[in-house]
C-alpha positions in Angstrom: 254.7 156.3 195.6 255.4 154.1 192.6 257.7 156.7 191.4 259.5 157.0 194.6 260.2 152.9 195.4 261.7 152.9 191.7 264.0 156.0 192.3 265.6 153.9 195.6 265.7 150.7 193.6 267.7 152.3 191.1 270.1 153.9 193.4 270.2 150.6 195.5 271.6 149.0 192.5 274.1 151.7 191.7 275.2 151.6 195.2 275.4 147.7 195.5 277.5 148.1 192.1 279.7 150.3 193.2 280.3 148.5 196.2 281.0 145.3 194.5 283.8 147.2 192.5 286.0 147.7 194.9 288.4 145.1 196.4 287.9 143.1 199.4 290.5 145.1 201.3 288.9 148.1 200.6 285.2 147.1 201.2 286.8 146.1 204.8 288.2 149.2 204.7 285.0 151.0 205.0 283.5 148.3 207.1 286.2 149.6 209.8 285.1 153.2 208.8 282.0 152.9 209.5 282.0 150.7 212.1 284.4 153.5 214.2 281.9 156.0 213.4 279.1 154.4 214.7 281.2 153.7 217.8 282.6 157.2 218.4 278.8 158.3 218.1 277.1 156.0 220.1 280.1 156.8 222.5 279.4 160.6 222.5 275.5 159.9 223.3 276.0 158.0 225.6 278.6 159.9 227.2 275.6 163.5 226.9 273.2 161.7 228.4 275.6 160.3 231.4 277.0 164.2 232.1 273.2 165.7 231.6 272.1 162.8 234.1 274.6 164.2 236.6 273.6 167.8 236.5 270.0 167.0 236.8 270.7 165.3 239.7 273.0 167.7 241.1 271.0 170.4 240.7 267.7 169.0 242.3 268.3 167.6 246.4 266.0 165.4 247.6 263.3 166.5 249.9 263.7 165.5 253.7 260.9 164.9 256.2 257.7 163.8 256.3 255.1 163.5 253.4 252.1 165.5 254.5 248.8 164.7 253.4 247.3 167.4 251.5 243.7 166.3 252.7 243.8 167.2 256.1 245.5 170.3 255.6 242.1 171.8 253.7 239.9 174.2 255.1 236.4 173.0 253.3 236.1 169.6 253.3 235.5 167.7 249.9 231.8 166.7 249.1 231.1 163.4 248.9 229.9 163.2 245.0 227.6 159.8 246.2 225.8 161.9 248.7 224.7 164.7 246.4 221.6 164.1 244.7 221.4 163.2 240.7 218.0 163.7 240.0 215.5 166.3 240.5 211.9 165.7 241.5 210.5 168.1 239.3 211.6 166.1 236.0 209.7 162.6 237.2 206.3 161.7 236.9 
């Protein structure tokens, strides 16, 4: 781990040197870069999950009529868990 936090110091100051090289039209340069590619990506996410959001819902049609209840179409009736005994009478004393 030690070994590991020392690598990424060491490029973090290679980077931050290299970046204060350049000139200040230049560093906004790549601000600009950068910035437009985050854009454009965030912009094709958001622009996936908008068209698969259609799809989905173009493909499923809601349901119309009445919600049945499931209980009273059962044959057997549940059994009342409180009703059934816990104990038998052979284990007391």
């Amino acid at each position: 781990m030690k070994k590991l936090r020392i690598f990424l110091h060491t490029c973090e100051t290679r980077l931050e040197k290299r970046w204060k090289k350049l000139s200040a039209k230049e560093q906004k340069k790549w601000v600009i870069l950068f910035f437009a590619g985050y854009l454009l990506l965030t912009g094709g996410v958001v622009l996936t999950v908008w068209y698969d959001a259609k799809m989905d819902s173009s493909q499923h049609k809601p349901v119309m009529g009445h919600i049945r209840n499931p209980m009273i179409e059962q044959e057997k009736p549940l059994k009342d868990s409180l009703l059934t005994p816990i104990k038998n009478n052979d284990h007391e004393k």
